[in-house]
N, C-alpha and C positions, 0 to 999 in steps of 0.2 A: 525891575523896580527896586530903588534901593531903599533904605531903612527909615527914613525922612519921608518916603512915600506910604512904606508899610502903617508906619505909624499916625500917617495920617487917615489912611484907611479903617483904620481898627476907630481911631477915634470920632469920625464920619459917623461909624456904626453905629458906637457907641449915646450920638446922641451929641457930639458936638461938644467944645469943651465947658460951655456953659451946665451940663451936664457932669461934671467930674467935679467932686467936691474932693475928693485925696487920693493919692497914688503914691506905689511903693511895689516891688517888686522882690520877690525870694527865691531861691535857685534857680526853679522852672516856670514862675506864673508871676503872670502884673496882680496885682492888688490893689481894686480901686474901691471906692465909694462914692457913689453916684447918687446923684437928687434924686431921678426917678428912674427907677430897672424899666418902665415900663417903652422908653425912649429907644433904649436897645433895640436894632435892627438883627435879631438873633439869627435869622437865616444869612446875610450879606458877612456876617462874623464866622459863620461855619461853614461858608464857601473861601472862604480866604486859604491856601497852603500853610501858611505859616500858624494860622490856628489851630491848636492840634486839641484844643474842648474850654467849653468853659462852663463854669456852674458856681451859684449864686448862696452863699453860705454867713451866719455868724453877720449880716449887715454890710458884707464885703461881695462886691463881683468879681471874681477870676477869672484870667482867662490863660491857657495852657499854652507856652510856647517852646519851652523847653533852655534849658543851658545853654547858655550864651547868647543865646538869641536874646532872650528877655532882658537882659541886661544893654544892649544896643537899643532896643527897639522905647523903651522905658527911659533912655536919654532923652530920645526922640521926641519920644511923649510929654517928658515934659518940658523939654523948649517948646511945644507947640503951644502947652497950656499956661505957657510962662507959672511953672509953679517951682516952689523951689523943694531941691531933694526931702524927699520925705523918709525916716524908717517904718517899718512894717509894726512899731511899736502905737508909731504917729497912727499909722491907719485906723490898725485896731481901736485907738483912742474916738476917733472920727466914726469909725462903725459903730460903737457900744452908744451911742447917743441916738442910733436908729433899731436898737434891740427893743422889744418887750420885755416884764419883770420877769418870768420865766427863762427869754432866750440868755436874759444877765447873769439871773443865777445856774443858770446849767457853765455860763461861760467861769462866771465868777471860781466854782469848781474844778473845771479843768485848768486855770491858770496857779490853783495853787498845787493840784496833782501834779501833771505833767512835767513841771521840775524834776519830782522824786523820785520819779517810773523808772530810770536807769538803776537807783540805788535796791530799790521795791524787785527788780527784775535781775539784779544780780544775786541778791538774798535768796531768791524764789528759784532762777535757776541752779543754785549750789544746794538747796533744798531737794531740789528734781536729784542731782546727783546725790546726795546720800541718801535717799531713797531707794536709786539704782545699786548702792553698795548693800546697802542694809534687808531689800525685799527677799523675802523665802519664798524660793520657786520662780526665782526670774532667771537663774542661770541652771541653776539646780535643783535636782526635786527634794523641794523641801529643805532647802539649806538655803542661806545667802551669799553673799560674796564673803561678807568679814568672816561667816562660821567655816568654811570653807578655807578660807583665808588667813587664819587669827592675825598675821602682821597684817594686816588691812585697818586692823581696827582703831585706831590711834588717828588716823586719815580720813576713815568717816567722823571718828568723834570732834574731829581740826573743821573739817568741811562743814557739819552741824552747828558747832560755835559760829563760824563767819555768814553762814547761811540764816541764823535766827539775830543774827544784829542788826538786820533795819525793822524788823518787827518787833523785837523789844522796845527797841528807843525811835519808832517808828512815830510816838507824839514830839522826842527833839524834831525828828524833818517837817512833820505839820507844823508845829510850832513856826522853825524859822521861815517856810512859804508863805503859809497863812496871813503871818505875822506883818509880808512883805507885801504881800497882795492888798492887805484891809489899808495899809498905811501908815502901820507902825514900824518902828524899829524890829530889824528881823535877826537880830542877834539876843535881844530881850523874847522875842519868839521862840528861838532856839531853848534859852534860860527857863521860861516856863516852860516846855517839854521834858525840860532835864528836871526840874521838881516835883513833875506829876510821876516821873519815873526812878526815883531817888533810891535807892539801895536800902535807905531807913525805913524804907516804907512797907507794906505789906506786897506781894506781888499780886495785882489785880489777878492773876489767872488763881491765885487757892483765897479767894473773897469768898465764893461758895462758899466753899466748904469752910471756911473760920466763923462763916453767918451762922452755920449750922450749929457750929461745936460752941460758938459765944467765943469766940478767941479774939474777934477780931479789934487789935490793938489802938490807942486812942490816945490824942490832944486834950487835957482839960484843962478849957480857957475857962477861967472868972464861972466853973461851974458848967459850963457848957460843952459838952463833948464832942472833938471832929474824929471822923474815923481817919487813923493814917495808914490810906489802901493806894495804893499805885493805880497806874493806868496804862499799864502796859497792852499794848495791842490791841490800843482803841483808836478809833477817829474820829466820832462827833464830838466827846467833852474837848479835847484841843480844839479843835475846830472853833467852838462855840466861844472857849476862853479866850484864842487867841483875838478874836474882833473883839471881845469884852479889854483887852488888853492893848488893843492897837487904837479904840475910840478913848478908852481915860488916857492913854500918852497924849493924840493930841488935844484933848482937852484941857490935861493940865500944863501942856506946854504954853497953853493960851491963858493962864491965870500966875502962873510960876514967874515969879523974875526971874528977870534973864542970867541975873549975877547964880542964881540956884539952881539953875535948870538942871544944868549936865549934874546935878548931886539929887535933886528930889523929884523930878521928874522920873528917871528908872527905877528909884528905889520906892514910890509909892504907887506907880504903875505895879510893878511885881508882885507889892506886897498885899496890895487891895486885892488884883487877881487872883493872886494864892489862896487868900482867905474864902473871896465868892468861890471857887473853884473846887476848893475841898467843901465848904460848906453846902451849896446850892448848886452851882452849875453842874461837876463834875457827878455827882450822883445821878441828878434827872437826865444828863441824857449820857452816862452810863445804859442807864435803864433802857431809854428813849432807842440807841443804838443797839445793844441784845435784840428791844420788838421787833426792828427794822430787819434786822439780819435773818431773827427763827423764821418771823412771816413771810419772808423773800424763799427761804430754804425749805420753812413748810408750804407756801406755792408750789416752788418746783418739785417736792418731794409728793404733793398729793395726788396734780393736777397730770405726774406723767408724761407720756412721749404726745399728751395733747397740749399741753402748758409748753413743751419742749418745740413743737409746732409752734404755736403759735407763737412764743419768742421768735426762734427762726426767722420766721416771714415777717413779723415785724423790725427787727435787728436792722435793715438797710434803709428802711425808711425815715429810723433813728439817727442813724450818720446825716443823712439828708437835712435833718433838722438840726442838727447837730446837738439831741440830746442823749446820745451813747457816752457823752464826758461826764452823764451825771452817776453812769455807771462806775467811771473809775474809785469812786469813794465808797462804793457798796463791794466792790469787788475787792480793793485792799483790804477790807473791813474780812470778808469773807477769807481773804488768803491768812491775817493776821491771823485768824481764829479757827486754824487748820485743823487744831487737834479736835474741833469741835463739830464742821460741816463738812470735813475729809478735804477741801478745797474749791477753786470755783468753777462756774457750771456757764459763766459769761463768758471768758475767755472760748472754751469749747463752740459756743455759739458762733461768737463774730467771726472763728476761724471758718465756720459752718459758712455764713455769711459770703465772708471774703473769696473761699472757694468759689461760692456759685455764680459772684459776680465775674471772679476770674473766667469761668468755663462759658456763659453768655458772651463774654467779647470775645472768646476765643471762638467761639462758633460761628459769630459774627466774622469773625477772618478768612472762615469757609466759605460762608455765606454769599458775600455783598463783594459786585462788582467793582467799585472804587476802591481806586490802587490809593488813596487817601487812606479811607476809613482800613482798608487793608492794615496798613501803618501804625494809624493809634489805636487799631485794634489788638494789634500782634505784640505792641511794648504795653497797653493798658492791662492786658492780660493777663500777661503774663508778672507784670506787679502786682494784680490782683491776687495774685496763686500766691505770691511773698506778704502779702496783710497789708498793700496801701491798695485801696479800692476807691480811690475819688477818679482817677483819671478812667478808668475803666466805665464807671457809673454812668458821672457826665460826662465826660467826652462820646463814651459809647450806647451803654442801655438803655440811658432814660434816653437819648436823643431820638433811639428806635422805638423803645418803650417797649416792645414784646419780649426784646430779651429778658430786661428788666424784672418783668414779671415770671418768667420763666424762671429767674434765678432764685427768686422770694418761695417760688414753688419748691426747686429743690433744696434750697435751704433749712425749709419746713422739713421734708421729708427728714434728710439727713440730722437734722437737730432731732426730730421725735425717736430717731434711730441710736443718736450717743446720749438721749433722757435716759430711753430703757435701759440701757446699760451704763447709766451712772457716771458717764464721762467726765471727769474733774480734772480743773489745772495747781498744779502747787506753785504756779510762778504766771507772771507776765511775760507777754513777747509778742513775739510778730504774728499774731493772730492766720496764720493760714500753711503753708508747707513747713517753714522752719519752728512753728510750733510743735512740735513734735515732744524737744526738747523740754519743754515745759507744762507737757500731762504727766499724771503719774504713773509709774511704769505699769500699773496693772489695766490701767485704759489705755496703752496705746493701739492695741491691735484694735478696739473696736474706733478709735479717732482717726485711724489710718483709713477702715471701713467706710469711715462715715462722711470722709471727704473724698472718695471714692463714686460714696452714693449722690452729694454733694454736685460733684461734676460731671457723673452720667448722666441725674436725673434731668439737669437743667440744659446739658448740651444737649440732649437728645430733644428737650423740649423744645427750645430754642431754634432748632431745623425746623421742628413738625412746625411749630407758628409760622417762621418764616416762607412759608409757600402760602400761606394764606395773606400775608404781611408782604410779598414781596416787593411789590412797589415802593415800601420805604428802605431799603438795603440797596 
């Protein structure tokens, strides 16, 4: 069968091209958007070789074919459907019109996070390492590396400065995403980040305490006093300001002559923002962001390795829906503000997560006679154990479904196991074996533990169902 035939097949499945409202493809999966999912012939789809999973996310159908393949077959596709070349930009645009206001703003969120994650996650991990220079009792009893060491110390203190630079000026990066995502100019984004974090200003982290002492230093306009407090290692006031700042640019781009634009256009954008921002915006959800973070922290701190459960077992069903990206802005929040909640307690999770979806396909590869699922068992797997669990999911658990739940079980387990023990990450990363790197070094023996308990508990579940299950493997 050659690639003109595959792809006619897939699109048969599919529902015919009358069926296919956008396509676009990325490294390993076609990307479509489709009138009705319901059309999809999902068994004739998973008996195909060439399909190696598909699973239905964000308003978009995927289906898993791997490098190089997908990029022939996606020719293919769309000379059949005479459409012409789409980007994955286009799609996305074509999905978001079949979202709910929920599935928008969970997306809305991770399109302005997931930008910054690399900068967010180099900071976090050089963080982990001066931590490992700095900890007493991690190499020696009761001493650190640099006490030990005294020429060390210059090297943590170097590694410390580069490690709290996206957390300082962490509202520059929200500013310029934010800024790009709402609409606005994302260099005026960036510009309001750098004024909420201005060196003139007070350092949002000793606000406390200058509330306490009456210190806290001030603007007096025409009688009326702003405080001038920074905002350092926040993410809701930018957040809020920057769409406040991205709606008056085009607004006034629509009332400005053209001959003024480029001169009063940024400079009353900026200046209006600035104003709302210290006055009104930036205080209320200053505030608004602390309730969100203590009552997230006193959650997990009350409710224990039962709150720790039940996150767990919930966490995969999030990805599913894809509302785990509205974590990322609760979890930067929580990493910002280290010296406050020790670090976060999400990242530990999804690694939890990731593990036990890993350890179900991998069981699955013991399990199940087909030299197929054999295959995208044994690669979904084993990416799972690395932090990407989609292909693992759908291509594998849910498609059995007992894994699936087996994994949610030990996920539970293993999550209520690194609650008790307090398990925190000081960084982002690949949520599952190469996370290691990014707990803090006093939790790794128990993170190690815990993806341990992680993949024994669900592999071993994952057997016992399957004698009962065996007719679907």
């Amino acid at each position: 069968m050659n690639d003109r035939q595959k792809a006619q097949e897939i699109l048969d499945a599919l529902g015919g091209k009358e069926n296919v409202a956008a396509a676009s493809h990325c490294a390993t999966r076609l990307r479509l958007v489709l009138n009705d999912e319901s059309n999809v012939n999902q068994k004739k789809l998973e008996d195909m070789d060439i399909v190696k999973g598909t699973f239905s996310t964000g308003g978009q159908y995927q289906i898993i074919l791997g490098s190089g393949t997908v990029n022939k077959i996606y020719q293919e596709l769309a000379a059949l459907t005479n459409m012409e070349e789409m980007s994955t930009v286009d799609v996305k645009d074509a999905a978001n019109q079949k979202l709910n206001p929920l599935q928008r703003f969970v997306k809305m969120l991770s399109d302005i996070f997931v930008p910054i994650i690399p900068a967010i996650v180099a900071g976090g991990l050089l963080m982990g390492l001066n931590n490992v220079l700095t900890a007493s009792g991690l190499f020696f009893d009761d001493l650190s590396l640099i006490e030990a060491y005294p020429n060390m110390a210059d090297l943590a203190a170097l590694i410390n400065t580069f490690a709290n630079a996206p957390f300082v000026y962490l509202p520059v990066l929200i500013g310029f995403s934010a800024a790009k995502r709402f609409g606005g100019n994302s260099f005026l984004g960036a510009a309001l980040g750098m004024l909420m974090v201005h060196p003139d200003l007070l350092n949002g982290n000793d606000y406390a305490v200058a509330k306490l002492e009456g210190t806290v230093p001030v603007w007096n306009i025409l009688g009326f006093n702003i405080e001038m407090v920074g905002y350092q290692s926040t993410v809701l006031p930018v957040l809020v300001a920057s769409y406040i700042l991205a709606q008056l640019e085009k607004f006034l781009r629509k009332i400005v002559p053209t001959v003024l634009d480029n001169l009063l256009t940024p400079l009353l954008s900026l200046f209006i923002t600035g104003i709302l921002t210290f006055t009104f915006v930036g205080p209320l959800t200053r505030s608004a962001g602390y309730f969100l973070t203590d009552g997230i922290v006193f959650l997990y701190e009350t409710a224990g390795p039962i709150g720790g459960a039940i996150l767990g077992f919930l966490y995969a069903p999030f990805v599913i829906t894809g509302m785990h990206h509205s974590f990322i802005a609760i979890e930067t929040q929580l990493l910002a503000d280290m010296a406050k909640t020790g670090g976060s307690f999400i990242f530990p999770t999804a690694a939890m997560a990731n593990i036990a979806q890993g350890a179900a396909a991998l069981a699955v590869l013991f399990i199940t006679k087909s030299q197929k699922l054999k295959g995208v068992a044994s690669a979904s797997g084993i990416s799972a154990l690395l932090g990407i669990t989609e292909p693992a999911m759908f291509g594998v658990n849910l498609k059995l479904r007992y894994p699936f739940f087996a994994a949610l079980v030990g996920a539970a387990v293993a999550n209520a196991y690194i609650t008790l023990n307090n398990v925190l990450a000081v960084a982002l990363g690949a949520a599952g074996l190469p996370g290691i790197i990014s707990i803090r070094p006093d939790s790794l023996i128990h993170y190690v533990i815990g993806m341990v308990i992680a993949f024994v508990v669900t592999f071993s579940l994952t057997v016992l169902l399957s004698k009962r299950y065996k007719d679907k493997a």
